[in-house]
N, C-alpha and C positions, 0 to 999 in steps of 0.2 A: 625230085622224087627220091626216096629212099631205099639203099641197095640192102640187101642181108645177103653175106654170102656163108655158108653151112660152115662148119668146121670139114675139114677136108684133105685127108692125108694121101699122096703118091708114094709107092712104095717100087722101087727099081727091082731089075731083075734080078741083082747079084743082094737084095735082102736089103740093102742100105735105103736111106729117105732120098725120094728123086725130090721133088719141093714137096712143103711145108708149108700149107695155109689157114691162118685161121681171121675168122673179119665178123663183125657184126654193121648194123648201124652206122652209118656216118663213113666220110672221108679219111684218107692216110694214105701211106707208100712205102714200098717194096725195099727191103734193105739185102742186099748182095752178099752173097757166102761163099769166100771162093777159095775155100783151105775144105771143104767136106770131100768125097769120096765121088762123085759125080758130077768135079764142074761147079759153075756158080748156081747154088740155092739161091729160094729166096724166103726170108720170112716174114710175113705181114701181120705187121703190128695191127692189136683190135681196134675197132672205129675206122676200118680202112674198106672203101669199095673198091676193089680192087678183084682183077679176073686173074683164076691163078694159071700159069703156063704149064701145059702140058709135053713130056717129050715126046719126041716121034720114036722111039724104041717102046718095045712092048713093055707097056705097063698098068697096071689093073687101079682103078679108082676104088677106095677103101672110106665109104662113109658112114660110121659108128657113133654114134653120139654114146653110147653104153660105154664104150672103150675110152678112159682118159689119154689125153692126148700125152703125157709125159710116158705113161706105160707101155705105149704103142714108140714112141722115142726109145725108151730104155730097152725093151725086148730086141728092137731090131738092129738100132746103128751099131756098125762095128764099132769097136773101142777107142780105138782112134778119135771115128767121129763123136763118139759119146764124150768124150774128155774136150773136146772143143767146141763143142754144142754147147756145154753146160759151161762154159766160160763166155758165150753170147748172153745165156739167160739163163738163171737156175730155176730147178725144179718148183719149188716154191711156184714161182711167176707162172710157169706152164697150171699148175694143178689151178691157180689160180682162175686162169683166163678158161681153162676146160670147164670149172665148173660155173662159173658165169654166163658160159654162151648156154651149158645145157639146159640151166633153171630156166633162163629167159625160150627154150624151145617149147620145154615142158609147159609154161606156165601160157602162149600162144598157141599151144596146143589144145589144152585145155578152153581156154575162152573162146576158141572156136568150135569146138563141141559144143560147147553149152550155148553158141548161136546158131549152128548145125542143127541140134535138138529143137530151137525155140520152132525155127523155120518149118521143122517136120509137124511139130503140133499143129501150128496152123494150117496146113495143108490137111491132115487128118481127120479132124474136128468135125468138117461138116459132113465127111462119110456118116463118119460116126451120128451124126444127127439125120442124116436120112434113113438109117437103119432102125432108128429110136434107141438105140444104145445110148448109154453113158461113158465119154470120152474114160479112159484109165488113166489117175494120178501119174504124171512122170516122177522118176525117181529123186529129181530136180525141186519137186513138187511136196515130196515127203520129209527132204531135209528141211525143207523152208518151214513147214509144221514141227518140228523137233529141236527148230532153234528160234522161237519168236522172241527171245529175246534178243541174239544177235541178230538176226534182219528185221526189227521193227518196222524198219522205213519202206522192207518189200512188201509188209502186207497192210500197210496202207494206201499201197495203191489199188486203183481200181479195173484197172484194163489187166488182163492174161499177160500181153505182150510186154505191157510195162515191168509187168512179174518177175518175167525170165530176162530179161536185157536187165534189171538191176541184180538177179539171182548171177547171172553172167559174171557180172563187174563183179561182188562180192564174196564169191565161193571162193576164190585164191588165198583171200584175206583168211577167210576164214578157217580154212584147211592150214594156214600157215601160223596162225594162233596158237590151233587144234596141236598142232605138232607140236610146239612147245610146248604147251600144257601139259602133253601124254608124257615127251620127252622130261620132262625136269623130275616126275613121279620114279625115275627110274636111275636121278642122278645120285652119286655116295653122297653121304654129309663128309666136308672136305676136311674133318678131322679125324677122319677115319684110315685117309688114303696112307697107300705104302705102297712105295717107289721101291723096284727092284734096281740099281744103277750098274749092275752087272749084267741084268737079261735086258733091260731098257725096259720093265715092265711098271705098271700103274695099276692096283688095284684096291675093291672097298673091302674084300673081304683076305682081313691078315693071312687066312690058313692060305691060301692063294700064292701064296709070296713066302720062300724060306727068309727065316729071320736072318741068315749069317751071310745074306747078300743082300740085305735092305734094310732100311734107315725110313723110322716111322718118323711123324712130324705130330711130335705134340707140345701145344703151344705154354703150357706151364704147367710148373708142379710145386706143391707147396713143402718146404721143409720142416723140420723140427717144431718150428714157431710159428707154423701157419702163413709164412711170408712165401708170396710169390714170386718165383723165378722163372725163366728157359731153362725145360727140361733137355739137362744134357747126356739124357740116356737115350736119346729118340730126336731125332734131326729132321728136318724139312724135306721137304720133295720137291718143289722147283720153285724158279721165282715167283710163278701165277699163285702159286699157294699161298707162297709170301705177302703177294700185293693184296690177297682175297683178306687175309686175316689180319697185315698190318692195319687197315680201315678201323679193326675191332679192337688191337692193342693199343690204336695210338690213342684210344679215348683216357687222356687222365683223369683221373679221378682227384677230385679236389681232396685236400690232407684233410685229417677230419675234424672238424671244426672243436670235440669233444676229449681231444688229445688237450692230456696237460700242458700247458706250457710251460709250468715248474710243480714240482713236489720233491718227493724227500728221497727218488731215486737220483735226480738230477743234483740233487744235494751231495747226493752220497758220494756220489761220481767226478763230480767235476769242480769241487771245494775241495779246499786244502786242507783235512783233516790230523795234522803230523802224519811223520814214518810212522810210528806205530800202527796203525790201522792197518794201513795199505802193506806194509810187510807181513800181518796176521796171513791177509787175503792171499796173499804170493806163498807164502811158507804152507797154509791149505792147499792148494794149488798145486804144489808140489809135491807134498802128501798123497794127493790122491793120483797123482804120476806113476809115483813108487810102489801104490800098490796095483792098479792096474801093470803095470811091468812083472811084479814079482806071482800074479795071476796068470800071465801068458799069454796076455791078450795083443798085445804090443809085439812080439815075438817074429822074427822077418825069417821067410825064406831064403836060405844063403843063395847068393848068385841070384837072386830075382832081380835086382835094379841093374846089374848088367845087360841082363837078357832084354829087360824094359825099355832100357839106351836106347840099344844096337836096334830094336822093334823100330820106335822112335825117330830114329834117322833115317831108315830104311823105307818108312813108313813117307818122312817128307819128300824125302825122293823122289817116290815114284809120285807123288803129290806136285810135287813144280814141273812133272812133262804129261801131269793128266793122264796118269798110265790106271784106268780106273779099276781093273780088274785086282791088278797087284797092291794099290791101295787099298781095296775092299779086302782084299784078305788081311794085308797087313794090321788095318783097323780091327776085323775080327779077333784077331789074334791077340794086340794090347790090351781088348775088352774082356777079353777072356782073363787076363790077367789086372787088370784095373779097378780099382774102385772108388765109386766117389766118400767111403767110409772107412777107407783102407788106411795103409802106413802113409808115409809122405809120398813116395815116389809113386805111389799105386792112385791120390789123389791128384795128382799132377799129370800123369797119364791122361786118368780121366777125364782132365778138360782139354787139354792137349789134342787127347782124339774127337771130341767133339768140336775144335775149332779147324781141324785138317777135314774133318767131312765137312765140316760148312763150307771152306772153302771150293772141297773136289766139287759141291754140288754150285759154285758160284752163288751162294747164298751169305758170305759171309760179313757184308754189311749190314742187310737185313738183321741176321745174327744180332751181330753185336747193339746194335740199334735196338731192341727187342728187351735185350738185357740192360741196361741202361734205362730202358722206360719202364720199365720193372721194376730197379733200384729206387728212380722218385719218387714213387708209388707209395715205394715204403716208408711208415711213419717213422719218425725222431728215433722213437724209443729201441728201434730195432738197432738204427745207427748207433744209439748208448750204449746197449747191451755188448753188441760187437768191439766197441770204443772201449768199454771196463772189460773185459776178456782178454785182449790186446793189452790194455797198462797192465794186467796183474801178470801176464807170460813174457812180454817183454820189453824194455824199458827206452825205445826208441823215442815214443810219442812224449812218456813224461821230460828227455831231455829237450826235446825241439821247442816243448812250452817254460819249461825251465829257462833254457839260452833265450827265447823271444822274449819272454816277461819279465826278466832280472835286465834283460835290454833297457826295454823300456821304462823300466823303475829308474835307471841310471839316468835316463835323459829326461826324466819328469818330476824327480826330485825337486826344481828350483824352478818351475814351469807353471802356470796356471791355468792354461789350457794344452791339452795334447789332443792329436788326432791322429788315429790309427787309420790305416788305409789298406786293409783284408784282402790281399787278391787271393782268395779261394778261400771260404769261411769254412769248408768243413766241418758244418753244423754250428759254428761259432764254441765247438767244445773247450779251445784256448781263455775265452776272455775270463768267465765267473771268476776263474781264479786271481785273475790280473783284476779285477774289479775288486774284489779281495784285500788282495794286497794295498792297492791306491788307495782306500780306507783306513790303512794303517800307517800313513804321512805323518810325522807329524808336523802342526799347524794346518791340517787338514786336505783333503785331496784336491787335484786340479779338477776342471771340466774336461771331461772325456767324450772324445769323439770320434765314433765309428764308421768308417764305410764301407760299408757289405758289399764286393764286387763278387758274384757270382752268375754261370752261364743262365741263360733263360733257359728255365723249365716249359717243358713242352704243355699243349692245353692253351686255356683262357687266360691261366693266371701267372705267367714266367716270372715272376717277381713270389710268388706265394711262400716259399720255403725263407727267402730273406724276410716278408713282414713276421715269420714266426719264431725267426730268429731273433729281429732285432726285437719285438715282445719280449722274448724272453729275458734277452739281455738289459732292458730295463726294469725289469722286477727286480733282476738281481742291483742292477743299479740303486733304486729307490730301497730296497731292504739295508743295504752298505749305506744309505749318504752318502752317494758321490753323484754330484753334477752329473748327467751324461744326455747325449743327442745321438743320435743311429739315422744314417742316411743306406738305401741298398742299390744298388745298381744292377741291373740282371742285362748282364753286355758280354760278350768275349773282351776276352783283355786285349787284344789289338784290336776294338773297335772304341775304345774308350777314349775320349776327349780331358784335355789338361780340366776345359771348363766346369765336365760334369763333377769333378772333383770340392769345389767352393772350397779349396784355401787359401787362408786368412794368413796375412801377416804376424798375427800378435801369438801366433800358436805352435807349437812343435810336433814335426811331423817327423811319423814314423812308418814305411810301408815294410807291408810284413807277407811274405810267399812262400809257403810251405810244400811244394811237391806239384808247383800248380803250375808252373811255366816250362816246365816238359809238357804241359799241353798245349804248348803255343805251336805252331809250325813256325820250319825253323827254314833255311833259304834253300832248302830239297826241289821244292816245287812250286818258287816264288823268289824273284831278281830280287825286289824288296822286302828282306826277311822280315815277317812278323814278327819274332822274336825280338829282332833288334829294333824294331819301331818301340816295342813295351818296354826295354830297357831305356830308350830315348827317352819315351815320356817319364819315367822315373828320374830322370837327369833332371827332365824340366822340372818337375813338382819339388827338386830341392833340398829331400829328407834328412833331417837330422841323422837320419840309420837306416840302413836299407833290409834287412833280415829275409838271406835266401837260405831253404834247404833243399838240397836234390839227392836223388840216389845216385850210386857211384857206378853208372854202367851206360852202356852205348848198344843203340840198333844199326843193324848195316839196311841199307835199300834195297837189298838182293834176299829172295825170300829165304834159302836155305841158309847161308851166314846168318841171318835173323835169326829163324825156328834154334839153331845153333845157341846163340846169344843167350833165347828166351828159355830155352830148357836147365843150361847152366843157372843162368842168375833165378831160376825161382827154385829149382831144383832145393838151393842153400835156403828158399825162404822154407820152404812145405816143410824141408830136415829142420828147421829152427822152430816150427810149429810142434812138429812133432815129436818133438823134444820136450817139449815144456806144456803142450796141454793135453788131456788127456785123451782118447777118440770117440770115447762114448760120451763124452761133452757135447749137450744137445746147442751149446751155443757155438761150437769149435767153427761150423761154415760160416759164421758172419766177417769174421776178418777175412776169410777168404775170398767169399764172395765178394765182399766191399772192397779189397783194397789189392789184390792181387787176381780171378779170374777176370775184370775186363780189362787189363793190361795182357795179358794172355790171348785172349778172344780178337781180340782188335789186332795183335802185332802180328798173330800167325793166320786168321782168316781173312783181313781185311788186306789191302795192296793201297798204294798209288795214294792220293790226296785224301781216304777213309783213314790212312794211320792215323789216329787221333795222337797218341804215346810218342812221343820220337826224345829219347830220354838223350842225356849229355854226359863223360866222364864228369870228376870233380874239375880237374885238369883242364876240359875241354870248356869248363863255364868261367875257369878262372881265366881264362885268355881273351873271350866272347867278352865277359864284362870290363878288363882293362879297356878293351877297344873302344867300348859305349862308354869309355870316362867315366869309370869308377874304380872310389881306392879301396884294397882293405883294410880293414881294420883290424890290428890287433885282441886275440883273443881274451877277454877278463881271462886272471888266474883264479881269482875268488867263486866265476860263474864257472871257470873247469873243474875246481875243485867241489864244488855244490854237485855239480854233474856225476861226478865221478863215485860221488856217495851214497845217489840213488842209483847208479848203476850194481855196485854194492853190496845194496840194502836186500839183500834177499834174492836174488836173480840166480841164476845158472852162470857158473863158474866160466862158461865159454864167451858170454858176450865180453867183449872188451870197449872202451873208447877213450883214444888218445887224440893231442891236441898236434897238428903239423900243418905248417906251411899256412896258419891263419885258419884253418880250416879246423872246427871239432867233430872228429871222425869216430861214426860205429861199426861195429861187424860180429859176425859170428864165426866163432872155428878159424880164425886169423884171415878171414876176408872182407875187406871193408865196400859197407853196404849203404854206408848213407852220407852226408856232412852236411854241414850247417856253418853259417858266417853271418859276416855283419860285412856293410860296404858304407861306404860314403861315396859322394859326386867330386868329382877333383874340383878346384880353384879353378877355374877359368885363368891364363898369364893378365896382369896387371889389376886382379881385384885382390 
């Protein structure tokens, strides 16, 4: 036989809880509490039939099912007991089990009525028919008429009684539908909502909510070019939001099948047209620098990037001990001074303070996750656009492809087959040129072979952006005359096997990594560093050359040493930007967005195994790869001096790049920002 025993609170005389019982349904037992304020409690877990003990001192029985049982907890115990009560079982769990036993009352209540009711009809009925009256509709009776579509099945039956014993069973159901129904008519659309995180409030309507303590969530906006981003004017509201809208972002969209693969922008761009051209485009470039500057458009606040710092710091701070209140001002405050169209330091901010609220609101995986499916979203050309904007202001990228391609020409001169081995193809913007070039052999070019290792893109198609790559790169092939094959791999790079590789004996191999294995993780948060497993297989595969480039700078594991890190090293990039391109340049966000906010976004809102970014000194790679048994190799003179000539060719007087320690080194304003090498595998002793 089965017990229910009520919810049912004792309440001692001195105000504190004598026992504490709450039970439905089914078996259990009595757990001991003997640090409260009255002796040993007891509190019984639900599903327990169990009789609860009463004391012999005067005390009044207190049974509410309206009164939550955590509220009637929290009003009475003293403090003491409140703090060790909630260390048995937290609030959560109580509101939990109060409101399960009350539904289940309510909802027994109810189907006993509606068989109370049935009972009374029949008993009525034949008054009513000896009177010659006609019985009156019960109220039972009139819903059952105003919903024949929900109860089909009661009004095909034919007995009264049968009527109300299935009206009985199904009126619960039905009222509980009902509720949802009514209820969803009155829920916001959840891209409306704005999260106060200073009052703790949630609401659909903004005027509701002051702006300069809340953080709206809206999911993109589009820039200059019509290209979709995370808007970093307006931030998220919690993770639920997160998880409701990620569903809608993570849909990729396939690239669109009606994009060129080649024309005459990609010509323009990514072929070797001599220095002249490309110095016109630089020296315009700069033209229109100088007159924006001598208009006043450019013109800085003294003492503003000070103020920004000090903001900034202040800002992280109270950010790594969750001090939300003093963060929320502090963020108002930088936005007030920020801008994502501003000087450098004022765009810098700007995303800065959007990856410190991702993180206060622990949203900042999501974040960065968001932005990222964003970016593959976006077609080639925008990647081009941003790629030619970037070679005409600053001359980093033309040297990495310069030292990789004059590489390779070294070791394929006398070769008749080469294969290239791409970890991170970055649109494959390097090769046309080298495809180029290997045409101009003479005795004719070798067979060229490609393998495209890049991360799987999210979607149906993870391999989609390699097949439109390696397309591409054989048009350009077949236009040049050069032999070529293209294989793509869409793998992290420490998941990659020697075998998916297919190399051949008779061939020369060249593996080339350009800013790509600062995304490996590194032995932070793994015995067996990834990192060092990719250098391994790189040992194994053999290569005639190894061609690494990484930037010159280091993250600490500690968030605030980080945020430190990250504000100096980009701080020099945004100043180098905003140097050399102009602000009302409708293309100026792309290199930013591309190549510098999710290094940003990821190192100061993400933590723990989401660092994607975990970058290396030059120093600190040159020790890592001695260990992995690899030599270096001496720098050409002939490739420093080619370097040193488009550096040169028209740039701003401040970049420099000089050759040390093997190592060909760039920077701005006399701080070195990137290097670039070549390795080889050592001899093994006795071969």
């Amino acid at each position: 036989m089965e017990t229910r025993i009520s919810e049912r609170r004792i309440i001692g005389e001195e105000g504190g809880v004598g026992w504490c019982g709450v039970g439905r349904r089914g078996g259990g037992e009595a757990f001991p509490r003997s640090h409260s304020l009255h002796g040993n409690h007891y509190f019984i877990i639900p599903s327990v039939p169990t009789l609860l003990p009463r004391r012999k001192k005067a005390a009044r029985s207190v049974s509410s099912p309206s009164i939550p049982f955590y509220r009637l907890i929290s009003s009475k115990v003293q403090p003491t007991l409140r703090s060790s009560f909630r260390t048995f079982i937290m609030d959560p769990t109580l509101d939990y089990i109060n409101r399960y036993l009350f539904e289940e009352e309510i909802d027994e209540l109810n189907i006993n009525t509606y068989k109370d009711e049935a009972a009374l009809q029949d008993i009525e009925k034949p008054f009513y028919e000896i009177l010659g009256q006609k019985y009156p509709p019960a109220p039972n009776e009139q819903l059952l008429t105003s919903s024949k579509s929900d109860l089909s099945s009661i009004s095909s039956s034919t007995s009264t009684s049968s009527n109300n014993n299935m009206l009985a069973e199904s009126l619960p159901v039905m009222e509980y539908c009902r509720g949802i129904e009514e209820g969803m008519k009155f829920l916001p659309n959840i891209n409306k909502l704005v999260a106060n995180f200073k009052e703790n409030i949630v609401s659909a309507d903004p005027s509701e909510v002051k702006y300069e303590n809340s953080a709206r969530f809206k999911l993109a906006e589009k820039d200059e070019l019509g290209m979709m981003f995370p808007s970093r004017s307006k931030k998220y509201t919690s993770d639920r939001d997160l998880d409701i809208l990620e569903g809608r972002s993570s849909k990729i969209s396939m690239i669109d099948s009606e994009e060129p693969i080649r024309d005459d922008v990609y010509d323009e761009v990514l072929l070797d047209h001599g220095d002249h051209q490309l110095k016109g485009e630089i020296w315009s470039l700069r033209e229109t620098l100088q007159l924006e500057a001598s208009s006043g458009v450019s013109k800085e606040i003294q003492g503003g990037h000070h103020e920004l710092y000090t903001l900034l710091i202040r800002c992280s701070e109270a950010v790594a001990i969750y001090d939300q209140q003093r963060a929320q001002e502090l963020l108002n405050k930088i936005r007030m001074q920020s801008s994502p169209k501003g000087n450098g330091i004022q765009r810098l901010a700007s995303v800065l303070t959007d990856a410190l609220e991702a993180r206060l609101a622990g949203v900042g995986s999501e974040y960065f996750r968001r932005l990222t499916a964003e970016l593959v979203k976006s077609p080639d050309i925008y990647f081009l656009k941003g790629h030619h904007l970037l070679i005409r202001a600053a001359p980093f990228i033309r040297v990495y492809h310069c030292f990789s391609n004059r590489n390779i020409l070294n070791v394929a001169r006398n070769a008749s087959k080469v294969h290239v081995i791409d970890l991170g193809i970055h649109f494959g913007f390097q090769w046309p040129s080298l495809i180029q070039a290997l045409s101009k052999i003479e005795g004719g070019p070798p067979k060229l072979r490609i393998t495209l290792v890049e991360r799987p893109q999210p979607g149906f198609r993870p391999d989609k952006r390699i097949e439109a790559v390696g397309q591409r790169l054989k048009e350009y092939a077949r236009s040049f005359n050069v032999p070529f094959e293209c294989k793509g791999i869409a793998s992290q790079l420490e998941s990659i096997r020697i075998e998916e590789l297919n190399i051949n004996d008779d061939e020369v191999v060249v593996v080339n990594s350009i800013f790509r294995l600062r995304e490996v993780s590194d032995e932070t948060f793994a015995i067996d560093s990834p990192r060092d497993r990719v250098l391994k297989l790189i040992r194994q595969i053999k290569p005639q050359i190894f061609i690494q480039a990484e930037s010159n700078r280091s993250y600490s594991s500690f968030f605030l040493t980080r945020f430190r890190q990250v504000l100096s090293t980009h701080a020099v990039f945004y100043d180098l930007l905003d140097s050399t391109i102009p602000r009302r340049d409708k293309e100026r966000q792309m290199p930013e967005n591309v190549h510098f906010v999710p290094d940003i976004i990821n190192s100061v809102a993400c933590e723990g195994a989401d660092l994607t970014y975990k970058p290396e000194t030059l120093k600190q790679w040159q020790r890592r790869n001695l260990r992995a048994g690899f030599q270096q190799l001496p720098v050409d003179l002939d490739i420093v001096k080619e370097c040193k000539n488009l550096v040169r060719g028209g740039y701003d007087n401040r970049y420099f790049i000089e050759e040390d320690d093997n190592w060909l080194l760039q920077g701005w304003k006399g701080r070195v920002l990137h290097g670039v090498t070549a390795w080889k595998p050592k001899l093994e002793e006795g071969c």
